[in-house]
N, C-alpha and C positions, 0 to 999 in steps of 0.2 A: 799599914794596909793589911787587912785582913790575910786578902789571897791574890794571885793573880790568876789570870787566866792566859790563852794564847789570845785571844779577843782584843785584850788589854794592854797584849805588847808587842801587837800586830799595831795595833792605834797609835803607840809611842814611838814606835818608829814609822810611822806615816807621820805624824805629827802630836812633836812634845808639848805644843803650846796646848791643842784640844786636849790632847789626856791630863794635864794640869789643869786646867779649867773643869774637866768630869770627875777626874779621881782624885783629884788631891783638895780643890778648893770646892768639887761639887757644885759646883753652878747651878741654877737652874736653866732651859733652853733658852738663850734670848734671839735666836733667828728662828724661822720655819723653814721645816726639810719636806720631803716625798716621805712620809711613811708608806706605801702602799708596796714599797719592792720590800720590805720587810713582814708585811702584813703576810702579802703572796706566799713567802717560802713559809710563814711559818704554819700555814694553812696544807700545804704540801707536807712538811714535816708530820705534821700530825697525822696526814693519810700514809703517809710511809711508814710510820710508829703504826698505826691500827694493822697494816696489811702484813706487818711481819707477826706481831703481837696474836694476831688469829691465827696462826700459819697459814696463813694463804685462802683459808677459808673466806674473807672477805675480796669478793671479786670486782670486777672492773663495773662492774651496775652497782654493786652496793658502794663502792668507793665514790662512784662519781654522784650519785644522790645523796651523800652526803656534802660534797663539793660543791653543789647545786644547790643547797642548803646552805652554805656558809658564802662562800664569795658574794652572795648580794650583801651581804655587810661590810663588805670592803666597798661597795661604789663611792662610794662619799670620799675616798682618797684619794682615787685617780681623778688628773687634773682633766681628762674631758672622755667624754664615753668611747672613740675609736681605741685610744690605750684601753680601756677595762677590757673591750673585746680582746684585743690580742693579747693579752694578759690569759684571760678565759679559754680561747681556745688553746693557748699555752701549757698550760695546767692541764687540763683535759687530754692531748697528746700523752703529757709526763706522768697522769695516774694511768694510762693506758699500758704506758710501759713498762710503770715497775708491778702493776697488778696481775703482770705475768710472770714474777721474778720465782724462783725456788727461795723458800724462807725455811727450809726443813732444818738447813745447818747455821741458823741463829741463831746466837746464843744470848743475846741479850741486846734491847733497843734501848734507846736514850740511855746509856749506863750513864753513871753519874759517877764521878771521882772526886777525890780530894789526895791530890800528889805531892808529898813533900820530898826536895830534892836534896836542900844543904840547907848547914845550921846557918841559920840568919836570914834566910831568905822564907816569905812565904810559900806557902803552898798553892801547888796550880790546880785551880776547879776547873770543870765540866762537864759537858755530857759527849759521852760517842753515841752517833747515830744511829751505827750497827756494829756488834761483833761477831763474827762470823768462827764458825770451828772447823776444820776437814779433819781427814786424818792422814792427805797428803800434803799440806801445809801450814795444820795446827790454827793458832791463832790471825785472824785478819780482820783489819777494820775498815771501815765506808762512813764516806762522811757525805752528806747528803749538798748538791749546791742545784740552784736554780737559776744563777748570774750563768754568763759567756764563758766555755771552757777555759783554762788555763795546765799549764805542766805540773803535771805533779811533783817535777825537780824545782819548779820556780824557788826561789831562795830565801824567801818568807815561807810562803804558802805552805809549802812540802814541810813545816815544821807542825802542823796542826796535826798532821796524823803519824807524825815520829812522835808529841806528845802523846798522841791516843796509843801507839804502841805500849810505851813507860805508863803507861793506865791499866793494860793490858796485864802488867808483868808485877802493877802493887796487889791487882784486882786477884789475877788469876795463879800467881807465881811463875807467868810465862810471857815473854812480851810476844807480843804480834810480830810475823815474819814479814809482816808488808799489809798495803791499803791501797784505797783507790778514793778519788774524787769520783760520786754519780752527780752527771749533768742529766740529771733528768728531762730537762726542757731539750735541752739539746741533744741528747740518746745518747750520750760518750762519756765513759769513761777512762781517765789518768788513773793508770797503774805506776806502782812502786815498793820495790824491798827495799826492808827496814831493818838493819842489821848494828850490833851493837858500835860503829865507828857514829852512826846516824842518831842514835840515841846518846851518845855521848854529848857531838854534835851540839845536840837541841840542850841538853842540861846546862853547858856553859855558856852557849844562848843567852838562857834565863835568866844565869846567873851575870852576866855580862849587864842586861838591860837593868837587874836590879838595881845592880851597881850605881849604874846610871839615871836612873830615879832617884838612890839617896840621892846624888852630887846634886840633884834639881837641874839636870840637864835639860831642861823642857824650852828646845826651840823649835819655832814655828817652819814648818817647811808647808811653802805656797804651792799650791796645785787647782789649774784655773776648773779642772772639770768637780774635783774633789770639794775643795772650797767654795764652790761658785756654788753648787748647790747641796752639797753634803753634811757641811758641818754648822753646827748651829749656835757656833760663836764667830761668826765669821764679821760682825758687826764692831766688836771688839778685839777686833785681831789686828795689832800693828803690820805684821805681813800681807792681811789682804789688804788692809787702807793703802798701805805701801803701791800694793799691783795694781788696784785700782785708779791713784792718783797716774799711773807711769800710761795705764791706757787711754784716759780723759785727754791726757798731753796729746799722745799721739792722736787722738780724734780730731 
């Protein structure tokens, strides 16, 4: 495998069977998903990329007439027009909100990395959101989400922006002292310091999972909201025929 990501081993441990099926055998999709929550953020992402990118020069009129411009191209993926709406006025709230933010101590959006950890193990890619600088607490990252809050201590989750810290510290020679999830949709943001026990943490993480990819550890863990409409091998999946045959019963 070329690289990994946190993406990719967030996925493996939700489920070994899908990430073997995308990353190792490469499948092509044989079920249909929602694209349109994916479509959403990344429509958002890009207004949050331009509004730091100008410093702030780009205001809540120009942000949203571009918005206005683009989301009619997503109608076609939502399954019936009441979702597109609240989807829309959705978005429109959350560019209200960040097109008031201070962008002066930005120091770079979408950074892109390529982090190598330990011999044998790929290297982890991605982009951070936002890297922010003060000079009362140096480096800070933001990672932009558009889904229902969650903790930034959650015991996955909180490892995406201990990654962006270790991005922080290849990029800049300093890691980042801490991050926050922005729930833009929802106006709140998860704080959290990132200190070297945390970044440690995340490195054996990686290296743990890798592990567990050679061995071909790729088993299926069932999840009826996940499964049922998320993943797009679920037609060829011995554990959902499994749940599926167990619910037919019980009907």
């Amino acid at each position: 495998m070329e690289y990994l990501s946190f993406s990719r081993l967030s996925l493996f441990e939700t489920c070994g069977l899908r990430f073997e099926y995308e990353y190792i055998r490469k499948l092509p999709p044989v079920d249909a998903t929602p694209t349109y929550y994916a479509s959403f953020g990344k429509l958002l992402h890009a207004l949050y990329e331009a509004h730091a990118n100008s410093g702030g020069e780009l205001e809540f009129a120009d942000l949203k007439a571009e918005y206005d411009e683009q989301f009619p191209l997503l109608l076609a993926e939502f399954p019936e027009r009441s979702v597109a709406v609240g989807f829309y006025k959705s978005g429109v709230q959350a560019i209200f909100r960040f097109s008031r933010y201070r962008v002066e101590d930005v120091v770079a959006s979408e950074l892109e990395f390529l982090l190598p950890l330990a011999s044998g193990v790929p290297p982890l890619k991605g982009f951070v959101d936002r890297v922010i600088h003060t000079p009362d607490h140096g480096y800070l990252v933001a990672d932009l989400k558009t889904g229902k809050p969650f903790s930034a201590r959650h015991p996955v989750k909180s490892k995406q922006l201990i990654i962006y810290s270790l991005a922080c510290e290849e990029v800049y020679g300093t890691p980042a002292s801490g991050g926050y999830f922005d729930f833009v949709v929802n106006g709140t943001r998860e704080w959290m310091e990132i200190g070297a026990p945390e970044r440690t943490m995340a490195k054996e993480w990686v290296e743990r999972l890798w592990r567990r990819i050679q061995a071909e550890e790729f088993e299926a863990h069932y999840s009826s909201g996940f499964c049922g409409a998320f993943c797009p091998y679920r037609s060829v999946c011995p554990a959902f025929a499994k749940a599926s045959s167990r619910e037919v019963s019980r009907a």
